[in-house]
C-alpha positions in Angstrom: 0.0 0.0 0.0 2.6 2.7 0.9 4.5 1.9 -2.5 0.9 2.8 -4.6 0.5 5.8 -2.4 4.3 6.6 -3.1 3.8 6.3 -6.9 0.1 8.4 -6.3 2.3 11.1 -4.9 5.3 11.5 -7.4 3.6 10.7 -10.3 -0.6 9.6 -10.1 0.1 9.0 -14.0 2.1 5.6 -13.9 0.0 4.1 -11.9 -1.2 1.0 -13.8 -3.3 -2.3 -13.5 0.1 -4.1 -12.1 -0.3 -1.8 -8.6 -3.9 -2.4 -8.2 -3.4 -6.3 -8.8 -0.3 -6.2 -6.4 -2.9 -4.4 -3.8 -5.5 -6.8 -4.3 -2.7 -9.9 -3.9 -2.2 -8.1 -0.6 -5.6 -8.4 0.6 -7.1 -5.1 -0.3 -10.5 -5.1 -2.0 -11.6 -3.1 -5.1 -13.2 -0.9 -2.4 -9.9 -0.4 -0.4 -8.1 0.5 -3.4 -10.3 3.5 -4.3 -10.3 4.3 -0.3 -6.6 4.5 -0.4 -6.2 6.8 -3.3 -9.1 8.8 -2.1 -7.6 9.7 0.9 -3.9 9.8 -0.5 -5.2 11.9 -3.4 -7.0 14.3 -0.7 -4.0 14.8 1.4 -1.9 15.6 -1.5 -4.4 18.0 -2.5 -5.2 19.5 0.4 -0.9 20.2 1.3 -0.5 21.9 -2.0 -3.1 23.8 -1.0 -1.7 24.9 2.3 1.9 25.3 0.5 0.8 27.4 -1.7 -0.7 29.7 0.5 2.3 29.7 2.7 0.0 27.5 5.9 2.3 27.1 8.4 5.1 29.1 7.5 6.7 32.2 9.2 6.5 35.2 7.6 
């Protein structure tokens, strides 16, 4: 799971078939894979978000 979300992160584009077959080997259902990148995909979002507006950063 934290190699897909890895991938997700630095490039959501080379994500293919292979990860979600090697998620689903692993025990995670179709419904756990689209759980996963939900919540990765949000997270990413929501920190360029904050980056960009300088969240948490002096000055």
């Amino acid at each position: 799971m934290v190699d897909y979300v890895v991938q997700l992160t630095k490039d959501a584009t080379k994500i293919t078939p292979a990860h979600h077959e090697r998620l689903r080997q692993a025990g995670f259902d179709d419904k756990a894979i689209l759980q996963i990148t939900l919540i990765a995909a949000w997270f990413n979002y929501i920190n360029r978000v904050a980056d960009a507006l300088g969240v948490g950063r002096e000055g």
